[in-house]
N, C-alpha and C positions, 0 to 999 in steps of 0.2 A: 617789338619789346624783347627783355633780354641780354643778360649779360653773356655775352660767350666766348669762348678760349677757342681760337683758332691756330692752328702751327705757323712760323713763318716760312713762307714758300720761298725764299732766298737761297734756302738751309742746303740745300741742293748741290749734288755734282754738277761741275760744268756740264759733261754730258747729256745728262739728264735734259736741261735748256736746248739742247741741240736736238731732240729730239723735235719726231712734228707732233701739231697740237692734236688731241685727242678726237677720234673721227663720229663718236656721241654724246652728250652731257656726259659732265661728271656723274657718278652715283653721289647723292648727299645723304651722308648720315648725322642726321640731329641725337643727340645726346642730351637726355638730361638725369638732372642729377641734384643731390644736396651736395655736392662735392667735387666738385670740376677740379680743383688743384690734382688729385688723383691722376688724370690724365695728361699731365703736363709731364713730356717725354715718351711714354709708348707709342705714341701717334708723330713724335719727331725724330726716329730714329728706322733704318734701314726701306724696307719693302714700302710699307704705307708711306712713309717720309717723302720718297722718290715718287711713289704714288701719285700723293698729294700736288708735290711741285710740278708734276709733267701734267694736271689739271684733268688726271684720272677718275680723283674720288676727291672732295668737299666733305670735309669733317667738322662738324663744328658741335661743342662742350657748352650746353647752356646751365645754369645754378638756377635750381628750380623756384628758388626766393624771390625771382625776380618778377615772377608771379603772384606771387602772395600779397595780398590787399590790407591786410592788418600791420601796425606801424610797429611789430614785432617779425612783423615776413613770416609768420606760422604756416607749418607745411604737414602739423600731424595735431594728433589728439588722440582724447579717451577713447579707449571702444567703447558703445553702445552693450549693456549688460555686464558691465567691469573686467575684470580680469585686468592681469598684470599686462604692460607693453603699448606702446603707442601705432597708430593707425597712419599711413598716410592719407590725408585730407581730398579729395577728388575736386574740390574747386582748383586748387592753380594746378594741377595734373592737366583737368579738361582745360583750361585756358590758354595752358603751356603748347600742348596738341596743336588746337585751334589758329593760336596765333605763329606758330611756325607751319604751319600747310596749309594757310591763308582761307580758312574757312569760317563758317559760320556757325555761331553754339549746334552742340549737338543735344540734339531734345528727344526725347520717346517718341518714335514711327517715323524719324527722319533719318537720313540715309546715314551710314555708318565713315569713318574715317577713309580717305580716298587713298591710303597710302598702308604699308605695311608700318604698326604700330606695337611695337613687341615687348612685355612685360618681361625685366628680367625675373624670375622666381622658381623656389623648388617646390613648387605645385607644377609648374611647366612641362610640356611635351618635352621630349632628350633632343639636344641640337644635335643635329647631323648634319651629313653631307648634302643632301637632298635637300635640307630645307637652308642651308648658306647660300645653295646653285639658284635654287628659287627665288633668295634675297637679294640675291647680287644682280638677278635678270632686271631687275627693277632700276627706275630713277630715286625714289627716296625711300629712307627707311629712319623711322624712328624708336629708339630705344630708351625707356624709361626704366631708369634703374631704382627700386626700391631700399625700402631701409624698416630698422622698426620689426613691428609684426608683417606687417606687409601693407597694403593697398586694399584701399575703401573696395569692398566687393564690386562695386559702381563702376571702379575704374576698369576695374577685368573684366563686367561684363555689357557695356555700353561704348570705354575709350578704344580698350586696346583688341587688337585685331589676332591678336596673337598672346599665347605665352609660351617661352620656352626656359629650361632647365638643363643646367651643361652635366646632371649626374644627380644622385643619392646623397646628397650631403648639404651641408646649408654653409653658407661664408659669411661673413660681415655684411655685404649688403652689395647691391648689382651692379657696381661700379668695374668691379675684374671681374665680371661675366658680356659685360657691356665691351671688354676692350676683346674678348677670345669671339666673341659676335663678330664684331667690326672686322677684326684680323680675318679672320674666317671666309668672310664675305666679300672683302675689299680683296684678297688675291686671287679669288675670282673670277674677277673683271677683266674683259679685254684689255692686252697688253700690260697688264699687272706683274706678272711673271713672264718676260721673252715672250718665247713663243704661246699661242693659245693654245693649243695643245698640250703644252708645258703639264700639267694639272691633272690629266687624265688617267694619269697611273698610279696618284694620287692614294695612297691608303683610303678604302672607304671610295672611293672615285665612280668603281666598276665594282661595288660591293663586296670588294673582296681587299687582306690587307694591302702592305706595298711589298716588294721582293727586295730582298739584300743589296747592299750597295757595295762596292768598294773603290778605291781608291791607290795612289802610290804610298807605300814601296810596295811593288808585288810580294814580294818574301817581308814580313815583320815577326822577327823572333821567333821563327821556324812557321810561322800562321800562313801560309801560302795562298794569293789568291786563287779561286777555281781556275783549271785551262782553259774552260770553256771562255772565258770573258778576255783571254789575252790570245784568242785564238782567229780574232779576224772574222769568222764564220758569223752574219750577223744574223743569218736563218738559227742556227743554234743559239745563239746568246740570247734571241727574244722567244724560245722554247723555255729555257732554261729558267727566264726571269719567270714565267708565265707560271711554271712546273713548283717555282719555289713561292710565289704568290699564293698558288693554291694551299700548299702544303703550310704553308706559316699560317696561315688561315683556319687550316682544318684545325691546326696541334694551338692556335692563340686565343681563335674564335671562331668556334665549330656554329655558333648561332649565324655567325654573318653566312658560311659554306650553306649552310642550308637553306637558306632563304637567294643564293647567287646562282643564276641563270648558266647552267653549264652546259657545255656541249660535248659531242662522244671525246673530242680530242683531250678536251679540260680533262673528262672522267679517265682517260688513257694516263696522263700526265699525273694524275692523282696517283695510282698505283705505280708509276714507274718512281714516284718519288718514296716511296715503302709505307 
């Protein structure tokens, strides 16, 4: 059951078809939502797009009405003890769940959702690194995105296996928190990005931020790239990078330096950098 917005996997470079097929399932990310139009185009465009088509990752956008049993498709209501704001409903939530990872109602002292089931909300744990890497290890993941006041307590504390919160701030509703998930997670994946290694140096990756980048013309309006990086020397370049890692880290976010696993070399580099 289920209506869902799926990308056309046509959409594709040639190359992309040329590639070989995928050496483990796709990852499938279920999506639901009051609002699945939302998603039409971030998920068909670049990294995911390519993704998708080379039979990486399986995205699919379900409208959670399609659940809804009342000849209204009703998905919220009053809270219990009044107040301003509407609730979302836990019946097509839990049904929604169920009938996309093929299981059997979920009832008190029976076993919990077999799959990662992640409430968008800002009550939620801070998405990070560590838990995309975790999400992506996985075959399926489902994300319900809320709206309203939030979600029947029931659903947060019986459906979903998870909540997560992308920061201190509230948005419209978990629809663009649902796509920085997915993105997140989906480049992740084996061969998502080139090389698998690709990823590892990654801002946040090895707990610490990413080092400077640059690019041509070496000289741009007297801004001169470093020698070090046009100097061949690739024992020095990967000093360098490591030296300004640390350092952008200490002066951007001294909380991540602190909590990142250093060694005498890191602590050398730290001071050589001032």
């Amino acid at each position: 059951m289920g209506e869902e917005y799926r990308a056309n996997p046509e959409d594709g470079n040639e190359d992309d078809h040329a590639l070989d097929a995928p050496a483990r399932p796709p990852l499938r990310i279920d999506i639901v939502t009051l609002f699945p139009g939302m998603f039409v185009g971030p998920f068909d465009e670049s990294m995911i797009q390519r993704a998708r088509t080379r039979g990486l990752v399986d995205i699919r956008v379900h409208d959670l009405r399609q659940w809804a049993t009342d000849r209204h498709r009703t998905t919220d209501d009053y809270a219990f003890g009044g107040g301003g704001g509407m609730v979302m409903k836990p019946e097509p939530l839990f049904e929604a769940v169920e009938d996309l990872l093929g299981i059997p109602p979920l009832v008190p002292g029976g076993p919990r959702a077999p799959a990662p089931v992640v409430l968008l909300t800002p009550q939620g744990r801070p998405f990070d690194h560590p838990t995309a890497a975790r999400l992506a290890a996985g075959d399926r993941l489902v994300l319900l995105a809320g709206h309203y006041e939030g979600f029947d307590e029931r659903v947060r504390a019986h459906l979903a296996t998870e909540e997560v919160s992308l920061g201190d701030f509230v948005v419209t509703g978990g629809e663009l928190p649902a796509m920085v998930v997915a993105d997140a997670v989906v480049r992740l994946r084996p061969g998502v990005i080139g090389l698998d290694t690709a990823t590892a140096s990654d801002s946040h990756a090895a707990g610490l931020l990413e080092h400077p980048h640059f690019t041509r013309p070496a000289d741009f309006r007297g801004w001169a790239v470093p020698e070090v990086l046009v100097s061949g020397h690739h024992g020095e370049v990967a000093r360098w990078r490591r030296r300004m890692a640390l350092v952008r880290t200490r002066e951007r976010r001294p909380d991540l330096l602190a909590r990142a696993a250093l060694d005498a070399d890191d602590r050398r580099l730290l001071q050589e950098g001032g």
